[in-house]
C-alpha positions, -999 to 999 in steps of 0.1 A, spaced: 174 -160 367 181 -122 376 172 -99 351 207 -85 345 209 -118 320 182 -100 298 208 -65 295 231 -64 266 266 -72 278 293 -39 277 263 -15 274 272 16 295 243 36 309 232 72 305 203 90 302 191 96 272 167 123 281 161 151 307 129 161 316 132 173 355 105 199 354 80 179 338 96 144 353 86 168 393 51 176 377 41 143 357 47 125 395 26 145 413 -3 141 387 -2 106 377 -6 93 415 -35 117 413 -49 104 383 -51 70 403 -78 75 415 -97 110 400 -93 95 364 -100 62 373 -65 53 358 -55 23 386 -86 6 372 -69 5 337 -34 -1 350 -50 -36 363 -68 -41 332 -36 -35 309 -16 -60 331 -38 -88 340 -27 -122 327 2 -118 315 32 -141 330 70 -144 323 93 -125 317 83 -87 306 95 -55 298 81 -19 303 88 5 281 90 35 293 81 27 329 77 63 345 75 57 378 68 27 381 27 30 390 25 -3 372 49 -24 392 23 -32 421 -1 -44 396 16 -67 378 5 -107 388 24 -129 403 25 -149 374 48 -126 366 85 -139 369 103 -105 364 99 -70 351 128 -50 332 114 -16 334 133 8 309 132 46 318 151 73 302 146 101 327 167 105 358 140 118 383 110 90 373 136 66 373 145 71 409 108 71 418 108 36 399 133 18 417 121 32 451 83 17 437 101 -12 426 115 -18 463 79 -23 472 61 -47 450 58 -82 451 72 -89 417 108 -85 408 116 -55 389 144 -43 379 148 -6 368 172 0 335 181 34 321 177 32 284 159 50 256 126 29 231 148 36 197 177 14 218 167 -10 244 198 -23 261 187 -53 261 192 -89 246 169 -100 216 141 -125 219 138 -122 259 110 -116 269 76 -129 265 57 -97 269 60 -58 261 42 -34 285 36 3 267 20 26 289 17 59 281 50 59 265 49 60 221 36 97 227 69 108 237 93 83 218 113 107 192 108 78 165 76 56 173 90 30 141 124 27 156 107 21 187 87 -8 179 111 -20 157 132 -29 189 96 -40 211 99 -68 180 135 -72 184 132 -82 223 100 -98 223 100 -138 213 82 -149 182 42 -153 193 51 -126 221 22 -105 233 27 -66 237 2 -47 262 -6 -12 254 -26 17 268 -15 49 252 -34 82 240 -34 99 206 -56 115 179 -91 115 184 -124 134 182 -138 157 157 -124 182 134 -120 211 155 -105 185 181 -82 174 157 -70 206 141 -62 217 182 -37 184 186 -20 188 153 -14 230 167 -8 219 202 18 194 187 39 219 163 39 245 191 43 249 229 26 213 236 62 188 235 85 214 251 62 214 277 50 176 281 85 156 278 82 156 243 49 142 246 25 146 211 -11 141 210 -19 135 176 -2 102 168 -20 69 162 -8 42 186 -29 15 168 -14 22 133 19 23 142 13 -15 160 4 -23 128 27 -4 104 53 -23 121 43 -57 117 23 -67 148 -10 -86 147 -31 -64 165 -55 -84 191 -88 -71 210 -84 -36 216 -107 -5 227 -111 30 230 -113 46 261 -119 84 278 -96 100 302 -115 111 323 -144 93 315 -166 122 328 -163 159 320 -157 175 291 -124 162 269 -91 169 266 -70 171 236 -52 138 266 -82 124 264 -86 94 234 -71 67 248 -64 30 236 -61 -5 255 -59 -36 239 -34 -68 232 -7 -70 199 14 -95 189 47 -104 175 38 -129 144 53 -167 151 62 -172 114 99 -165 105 92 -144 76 71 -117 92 73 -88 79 97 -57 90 88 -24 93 114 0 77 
């Protein structure tokens, strides 16, 4: 089955966002990162196991797609930005695993509900304009008992640490990050909107060196409840 069936029938594409200064500079430093920050190694951990059918929110572009198994029937990868999407497809071109790369913002994936077995968010609820929305559609697509992958960064370390995300955020730090913010809490908002959260941990980006306001970081395993009365976010 191609992954077109999984896209909402009479959906017309755009680009919901545009980013090409920081879409040019976020390139060149996460294929850096690969290997400096160690970030391939946690790319492999966030995607091992998982088989089916999956979608990537906010794919980027597309550093996960060669590391996805090959139990792994097909990837929709959703992302909003012209330049990283064109860096996607031309990644998705050379993994093993079919991929498919879909314009399309978090707050209204254009696709069908219940389709997929597995989310992928990587490094994406930073920079969502309404993380609740968001993950209100990841529930919509994913089938009852579906598992969502995460790796995202957000609040973390001490007070003075703190008080510099919070400034960072309400100043210069989203204009000039894609609307990235440091300072939310990825694991709360899993659970604020209804997910069972599975085994999850924190991590250091870079794990050596002194840290970055970039720096907390989160992996671990959600999922969508089976029961039909689970409980919706608002």
């Amino acid at each position: 089955m191609s992954a077109r069936s999984f896209i909402r029938s009479g959906q017309t594409a755009r680009d919901p966002v545009h980013h090409p200064l920081f879409a040019r500079y976020y390139a060149r430093v996460s294929v850096a990162a690969e290997t400096r920050f160690g970030m391939g190694g946690v790319r492999d951990r966030l995607l091992a196991g998982l088989s089916g059918r999956v979608i990537e929110i906010g794919a980027g572009n597309g550093l996960n797609f060669a590391r996805y198994p090959r139990t792994v029937a097909e990837v929709v990868a959703i992302e909003p930005e012209r330049l990283l999407r064109q860096s996607a497809v031309e990644a998705a071109l050379r993994c093993e695993v079919p991929v498919d790369v879909v314009p399309g913002a978090a707050e209204a994936l254009p696709v069908k509900s219940e389709a997929f077995d597995a989310v992928v968010l990587s490094l994406v609820l930073c920079s969502v304009r309404d993380v609740p929305r968001a993950l209100a559609e990841v529930r919509r697509v994913l089938r009852r008992g579906g598992e969502v992958r995460f790796f995202e960064h957000g609040r973390g370390g001490g007070r003075a640490m703190a008080l510099t995300q919070r400034a960072l955020d309400r100043t210069v730090w989203p204009y000039l990050n894609g609307g990235c913010h440091l300072a939310r809490d990825p694991v709360a908002a899993l659970r604020d909107a209804g997910f069972e959260l599975g085994p999850y941990r924190s991590l250091s980006i870079p794990e050596k060196g002194p840290s970055l306001p970039t720096s907390y970081c989160v992996l671990g395993t959600a999922w969508r409840p089976e029961a039909v009365s689970e409980t919706r976010a608002s």
